[in-house]
C-alpha positions in Angstrom: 0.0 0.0 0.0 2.7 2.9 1.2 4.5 1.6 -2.5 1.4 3.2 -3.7 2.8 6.9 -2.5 5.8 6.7 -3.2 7.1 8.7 -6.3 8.6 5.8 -8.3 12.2 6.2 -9.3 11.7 7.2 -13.2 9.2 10.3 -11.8 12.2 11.5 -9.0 14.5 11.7 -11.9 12.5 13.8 -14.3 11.8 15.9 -11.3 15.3 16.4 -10.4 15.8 17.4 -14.2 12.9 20.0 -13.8 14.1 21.8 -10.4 17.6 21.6 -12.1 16.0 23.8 -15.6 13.8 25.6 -12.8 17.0 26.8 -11.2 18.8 27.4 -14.2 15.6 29.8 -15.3 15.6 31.4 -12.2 19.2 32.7 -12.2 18.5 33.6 -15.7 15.6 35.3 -15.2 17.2 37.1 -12.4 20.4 38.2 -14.0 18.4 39.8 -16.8 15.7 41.4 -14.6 18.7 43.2 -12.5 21.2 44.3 -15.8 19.6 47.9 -15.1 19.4 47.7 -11.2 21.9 48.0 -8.4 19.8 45.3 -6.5 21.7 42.1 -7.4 20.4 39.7 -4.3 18.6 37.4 -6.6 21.2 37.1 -9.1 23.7 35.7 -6.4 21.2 33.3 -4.1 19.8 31.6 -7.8 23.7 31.7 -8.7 24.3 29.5 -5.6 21.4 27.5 -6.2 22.3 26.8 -9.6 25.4 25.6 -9.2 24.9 23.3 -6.3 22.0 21.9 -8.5 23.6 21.6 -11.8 26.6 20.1 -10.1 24.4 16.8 -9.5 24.7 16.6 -13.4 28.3 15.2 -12.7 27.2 12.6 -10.5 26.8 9.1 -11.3 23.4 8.6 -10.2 23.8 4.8 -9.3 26.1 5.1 -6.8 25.3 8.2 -4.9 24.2 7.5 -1.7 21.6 9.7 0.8 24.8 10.5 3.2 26.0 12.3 -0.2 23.0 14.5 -0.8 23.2 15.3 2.8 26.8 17.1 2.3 25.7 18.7 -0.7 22.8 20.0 1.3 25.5 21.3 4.0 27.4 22.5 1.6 25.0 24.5 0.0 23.6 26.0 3.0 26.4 27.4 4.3 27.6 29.2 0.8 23.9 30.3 1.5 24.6 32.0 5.3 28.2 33.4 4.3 26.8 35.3 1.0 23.6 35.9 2.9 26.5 37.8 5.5 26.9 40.4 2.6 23.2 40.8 0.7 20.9 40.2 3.5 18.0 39.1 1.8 15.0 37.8 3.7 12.6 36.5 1.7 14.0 33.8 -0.6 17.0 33.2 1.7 14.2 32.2 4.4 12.8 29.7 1.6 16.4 28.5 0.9 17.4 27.8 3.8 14.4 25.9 4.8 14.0 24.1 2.4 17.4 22.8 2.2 17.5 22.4 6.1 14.7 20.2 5.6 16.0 18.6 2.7 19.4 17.3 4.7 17.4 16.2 7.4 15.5 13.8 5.2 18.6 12.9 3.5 20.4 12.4 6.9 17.0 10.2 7.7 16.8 7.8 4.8 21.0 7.2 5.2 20.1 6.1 8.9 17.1 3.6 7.3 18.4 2.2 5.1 22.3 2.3 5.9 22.9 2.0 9.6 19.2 0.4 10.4 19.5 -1.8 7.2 15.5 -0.7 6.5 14.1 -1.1 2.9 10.9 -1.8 3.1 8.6 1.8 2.7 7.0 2.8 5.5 5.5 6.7 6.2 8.8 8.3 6.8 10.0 6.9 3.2 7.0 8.4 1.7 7.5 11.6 3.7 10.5 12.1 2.0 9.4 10.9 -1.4 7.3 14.1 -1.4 8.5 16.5 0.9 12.2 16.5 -0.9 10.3 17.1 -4.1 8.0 20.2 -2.4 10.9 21.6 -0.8 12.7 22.0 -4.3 9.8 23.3 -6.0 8.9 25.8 -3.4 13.0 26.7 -3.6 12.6 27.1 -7.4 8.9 29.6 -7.6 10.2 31.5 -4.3 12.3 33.5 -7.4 9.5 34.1 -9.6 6.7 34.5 -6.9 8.4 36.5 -4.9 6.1 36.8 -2.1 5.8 34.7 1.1 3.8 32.2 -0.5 4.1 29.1 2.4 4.3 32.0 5.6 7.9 30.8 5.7 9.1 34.3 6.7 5.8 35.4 9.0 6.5 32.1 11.3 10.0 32.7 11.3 8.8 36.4 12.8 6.3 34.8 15.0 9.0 32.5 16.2 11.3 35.1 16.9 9.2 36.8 19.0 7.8 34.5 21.6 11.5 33.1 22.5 12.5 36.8 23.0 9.4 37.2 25.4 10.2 34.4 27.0 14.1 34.8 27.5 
């Protein structure tokens, strides 16, 4: 039944291929909408993006392992905070961040399945991250073209914020 929900394999990798032409797009888009304008926050973050993405395209996709994605995911996130450092944008480094935060802890999750606990049969956290790693990098990619706060990523992060200082 839970094989059911699970994106098959074949679906994950024409995925993958999309968020990697959505990134792509984005810095494109980007980079031409900001040739006239000082403001070039967008440019950098889908830059980053980009080129952690597209980097996968060097991978041999049979022998990666979860553990793998998980550094990538690290990698990415902390080019993310150091250029965040300079350009201090909010709103899609909030979406970034998130959504590769989440993404390494799925990744982290599945490598301690099926690696250390030796698990391969599907069960609701496999499906969990069948989705949710696929969400995550689609919310990553429109967060450049929507530019709103589409999910409330950046009103929770407020809300959050402000209890723990009441409380400290």
């Amino acid at each position: 039944m839970l094989d059911d929900l699970m994106l098959s394999p074949d679906v994950s990798f024409y995925i993958g291929a999309l968020v990697q032409w959505g990134f792509l797009m984005a810095f494109l888009y980007s980079f031409v909408s900001s040739i006239n304008k000082a403001d070039k926050k967008r440019v950098w973050l889908s830059l980053v993006m980009t080129v952690s993405y597209l980097s996968s395209l060097f991978i041999d996709i049979q022998t990666i392992r979860y553990l793998d994605f998980f550094y990538f995911d690290i990698a990415t996130i902390f080019a993310l905070v150091v250029l965040n450092l300079f350009i201090k944008e909010r709103l899609i480094s909030a979406y970034l961040l998130t959504g590769l935060s989440v993404n390494a802890i799925l990744f982290l999750g599945m490598h301690l399945d099926t690696v250390v606990y030796k698990n391969y049969e599907p069960w609701l956290f496999t499906v969990l991250y069948s989705w949710l790693v696929n969400f995550n990098d689609f919310a990553m990619v429109a967060v450049f073209f929507i530019k709103k706060d589409f999910l409330g990523l950046v009103k929770a992060k407020s809300y959050i914020y402000k209890q723990l200082s009441r409380s400290l």
